[in-house]
C-alpha positions as CSV (number, residue, x, y, z in Angstrom):
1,X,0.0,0.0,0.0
2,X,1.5,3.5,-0.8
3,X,1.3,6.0,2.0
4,X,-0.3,9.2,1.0
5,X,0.9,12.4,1.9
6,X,-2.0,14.7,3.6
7,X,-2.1,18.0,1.7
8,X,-3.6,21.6,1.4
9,X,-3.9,23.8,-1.0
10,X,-4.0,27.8,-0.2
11,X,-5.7,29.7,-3.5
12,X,-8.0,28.3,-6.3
13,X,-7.2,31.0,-9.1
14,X,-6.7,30.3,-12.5
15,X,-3.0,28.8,-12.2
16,X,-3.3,26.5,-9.9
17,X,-6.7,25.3,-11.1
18,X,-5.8,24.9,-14.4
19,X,-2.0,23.7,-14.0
20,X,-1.6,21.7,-10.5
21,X,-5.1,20.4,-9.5
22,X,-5.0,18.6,-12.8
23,X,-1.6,16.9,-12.0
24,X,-2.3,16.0,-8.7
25,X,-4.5,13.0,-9.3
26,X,-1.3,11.0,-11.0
27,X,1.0,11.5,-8.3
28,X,-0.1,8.6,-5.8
29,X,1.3,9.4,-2.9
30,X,-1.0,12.6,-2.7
31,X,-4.0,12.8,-0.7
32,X,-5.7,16.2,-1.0
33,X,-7.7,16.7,2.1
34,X,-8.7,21.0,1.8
35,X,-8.4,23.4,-0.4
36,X,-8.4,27.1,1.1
37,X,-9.7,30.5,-1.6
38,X,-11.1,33.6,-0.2
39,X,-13.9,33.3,-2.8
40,X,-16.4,30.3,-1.7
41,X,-17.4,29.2,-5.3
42,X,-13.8,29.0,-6.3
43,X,-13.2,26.7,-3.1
44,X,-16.3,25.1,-3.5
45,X,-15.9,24.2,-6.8
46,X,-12.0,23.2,-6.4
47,X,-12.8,20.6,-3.6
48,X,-15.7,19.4,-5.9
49,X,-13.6,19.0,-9.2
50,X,-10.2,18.0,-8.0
51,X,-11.1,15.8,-4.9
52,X,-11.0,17.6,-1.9
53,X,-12.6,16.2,1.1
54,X,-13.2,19.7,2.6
55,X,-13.0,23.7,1.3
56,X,-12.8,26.5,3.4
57,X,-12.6,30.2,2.8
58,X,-10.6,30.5,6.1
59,X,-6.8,29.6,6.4
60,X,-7.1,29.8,10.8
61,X,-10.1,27.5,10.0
62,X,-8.2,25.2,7.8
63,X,-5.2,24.7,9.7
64,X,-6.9,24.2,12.8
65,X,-9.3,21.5,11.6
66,X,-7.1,19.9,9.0
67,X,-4.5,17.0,10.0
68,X,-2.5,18.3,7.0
69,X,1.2,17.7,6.5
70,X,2.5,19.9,3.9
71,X,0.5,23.5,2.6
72,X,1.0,24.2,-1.0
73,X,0.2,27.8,-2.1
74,X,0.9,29.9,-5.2
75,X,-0.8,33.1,-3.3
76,X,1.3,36.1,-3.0
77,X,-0.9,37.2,-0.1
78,X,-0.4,34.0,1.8
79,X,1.2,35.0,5.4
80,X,4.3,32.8,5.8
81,X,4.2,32.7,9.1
82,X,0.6,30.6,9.0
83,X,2.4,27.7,7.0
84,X,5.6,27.7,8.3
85,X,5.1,26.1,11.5
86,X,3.6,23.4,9.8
C-alpha cells in the first residue's frame, strides 16, 4: 500500500486550477484533504472538481481543523508565518 501524503492547498485562481489540481490525481502518494480561496465558489468548486474532502474560505479554519502535512500555495498574499510552522 502506498502511503499518501495529507495536503492543502491555499488559493484556487486560474494557475493552480488549471495547471496543478490537474496533475495531482497522477501523483499517488498525494492525498488532498482541503483546499483554502477567499472566494467560496472557487473553493467550492476546487474541492468538488479535483477531490478535496473539505474547502474552506478560512486559512485559521483550515489549519486548525485539518490534519494536514505539507501546505502548497501559489498566493502572493499567503502569510508565511501561518504555514511555516507546519
Amino acid at each position: 500500500m502506498i502511503k499518501k501524503v495529507k495536503i492543502g492547498f491555499i488559493g484556487c485562481g486560474s494557475y493552480v486550477t488549471s495547471s496543478l489540481y490537474p496533475a495531482i490525481h497522477i501523483i499517488l502518494e498525494i492525498d488532498l484533504v482541503a483546499v483554502c480561496d477567499l472566494k467560496e465558489d472557487l473553493a467550492k468548486r476546487d474541492a468538488r472538481n479535483f477531490g478535496a474532502r473539505r474547502w474552506y474560505t478560512d486559512l485559521e479554519k483550515m489549519l486548525s481543523k485539518e490534519a494536514v502535512k505539507t501546505m502548497i500555495t501559489t498566493e502572493k498574499s499567503a502569510k508565511i508565518d501561518q504555514i511555516i510552522f507546519l
